[in-house]
N, C-alpha and C positions, 0 to 999 in steps of 0.2 A: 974593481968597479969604483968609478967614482963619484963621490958625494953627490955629485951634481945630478949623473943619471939615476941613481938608487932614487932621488927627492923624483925626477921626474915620473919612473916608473911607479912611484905610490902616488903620485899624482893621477899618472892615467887609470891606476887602477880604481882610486876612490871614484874618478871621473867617470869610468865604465860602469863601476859598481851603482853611482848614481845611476848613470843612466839606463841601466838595465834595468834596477828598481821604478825609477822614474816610470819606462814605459808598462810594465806589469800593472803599476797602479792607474796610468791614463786607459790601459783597456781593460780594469776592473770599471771605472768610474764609466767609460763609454758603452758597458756594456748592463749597467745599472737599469733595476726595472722600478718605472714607477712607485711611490709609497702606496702599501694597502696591494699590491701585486706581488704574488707569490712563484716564482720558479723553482721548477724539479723535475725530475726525471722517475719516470714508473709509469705504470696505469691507474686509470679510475674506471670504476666500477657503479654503474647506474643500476638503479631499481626499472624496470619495465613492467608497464603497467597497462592489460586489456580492458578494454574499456565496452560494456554490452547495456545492453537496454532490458527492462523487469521484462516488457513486452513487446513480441514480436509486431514490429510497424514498420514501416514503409518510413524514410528519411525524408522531412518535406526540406528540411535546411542543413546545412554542413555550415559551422560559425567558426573553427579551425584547423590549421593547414596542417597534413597529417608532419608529425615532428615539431608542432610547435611546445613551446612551453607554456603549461597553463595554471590557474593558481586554484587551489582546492573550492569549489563551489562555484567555479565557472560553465557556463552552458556552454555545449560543444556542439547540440546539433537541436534541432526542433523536430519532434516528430511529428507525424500524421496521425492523427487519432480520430478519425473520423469512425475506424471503426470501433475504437473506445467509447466516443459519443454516442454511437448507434447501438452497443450492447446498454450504455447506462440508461438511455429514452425505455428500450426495452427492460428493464428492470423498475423503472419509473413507472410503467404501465402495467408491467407486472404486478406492482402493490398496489395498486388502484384497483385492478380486476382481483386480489385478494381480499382487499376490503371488501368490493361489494358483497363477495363470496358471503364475506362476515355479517353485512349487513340482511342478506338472502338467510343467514345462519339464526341470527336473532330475530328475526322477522318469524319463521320458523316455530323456534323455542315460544313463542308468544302467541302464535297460534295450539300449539302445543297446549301450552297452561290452561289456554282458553278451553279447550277439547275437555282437558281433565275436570278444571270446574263444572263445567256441565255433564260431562260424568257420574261426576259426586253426585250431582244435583239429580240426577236420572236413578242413580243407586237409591240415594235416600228414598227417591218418591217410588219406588219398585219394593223397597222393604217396605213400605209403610202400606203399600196396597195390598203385598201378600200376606201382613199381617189381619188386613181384613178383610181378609180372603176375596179383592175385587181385582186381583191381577196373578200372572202366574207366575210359578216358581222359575220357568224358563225365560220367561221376560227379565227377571229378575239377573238370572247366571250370566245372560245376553250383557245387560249394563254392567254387572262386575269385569266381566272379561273384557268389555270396549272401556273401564276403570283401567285394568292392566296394563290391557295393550298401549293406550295411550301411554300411559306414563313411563313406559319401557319408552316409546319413541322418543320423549322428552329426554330421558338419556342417552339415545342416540343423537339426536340435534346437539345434546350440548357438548356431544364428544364430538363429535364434526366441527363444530364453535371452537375449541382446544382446538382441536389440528389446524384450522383455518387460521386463526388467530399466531400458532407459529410459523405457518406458511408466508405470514405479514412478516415476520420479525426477518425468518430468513431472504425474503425478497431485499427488505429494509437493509441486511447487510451485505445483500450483491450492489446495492447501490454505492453503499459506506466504501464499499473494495474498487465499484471502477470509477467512484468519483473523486479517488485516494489515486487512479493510475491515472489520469489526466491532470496534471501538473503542468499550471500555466506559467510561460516566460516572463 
């Protein structure tokens, strides 16, 4: 062989050699993503996530498209809570008719007290007449026992007052509960 062709054949071969490198790199560069874009190959793996309501209602709005993306504390739908508004009015009105209950309670207990003072006041003047001998011993047993009796009722009123008076507290917190589920947009 000679000089002449040996020089050419490292010619073509650098030449090749370029040019082969050459296009390897033009379709690396033509196949370049973006900066800040990431390519690969594998799966991804999402979280799925049910989405329900504390209370069973009736949908008045749908605000997104099932499959969208959305960001944590975003409203996705508006319920109908009419029937939430309709049990809280009735809870509303439930403590109102428990107070008066309370107020019929004490009202009660005050007539009560009343009963008892004048009780005493019937005791006293009954011992004092059987002491001179102008009344009798059974007149007398009559106002101790209507003394008794009374004041046992007085402990019943004000145990009726106690329960009443919790019957308010628990009304108070059905209210506290459905006025906690009606959550305005």
């Amino acid at each position: 062989m000679s000089k002449k062709s040996l020089g050419l054949m490292i010619v073509a071969a650098v030449v090749g050699a370029a040019g082969f490198f050459g296009y390897q790199y033009w379709q690396q560069m033509k196949s370049n993503l973006p900066k800040g874009i990431a390519s690969g190959n594998g799966r991804i793996e999402a979280k799925l996530v049910d989405v329900a309501a504390k209370e069973v209602l009736r949908m008045k709005e749908i605000l997104v498209d099932e499959g969208a993306l959305v960001e944590p504390g975003e409203v996705l739908v508006v319920l109908d809570t009419a029937t939430l508004e309709a049990q809280l009015s009735e809870a509303k009105l439930n403590v109102a008719a428990t107070q008066e209950k309370a107020a019929v309670a004490k009202a009660a207990i005050a007539r009560r007290k009343a009963e008892i003072d004048l009780a005493k006041i019937e005791v006293k003047r009954s011992t004092a007449l059987v002491k001179e001998r102008a009344g009798s011993q059974r007149e007398l047993d009559v106002r101790r026992t209507a003394l008794q009796t009374t004041t046992a009722g007085l402990g019943e009123e004000e145990a009726k007052l106690r329960t009443i008076e919790e019957e308010v507290k628990v009304a108070q917190a059905k209210i506290a509960v459905r006025a906690g589920a009606i959550i305005p947009h």
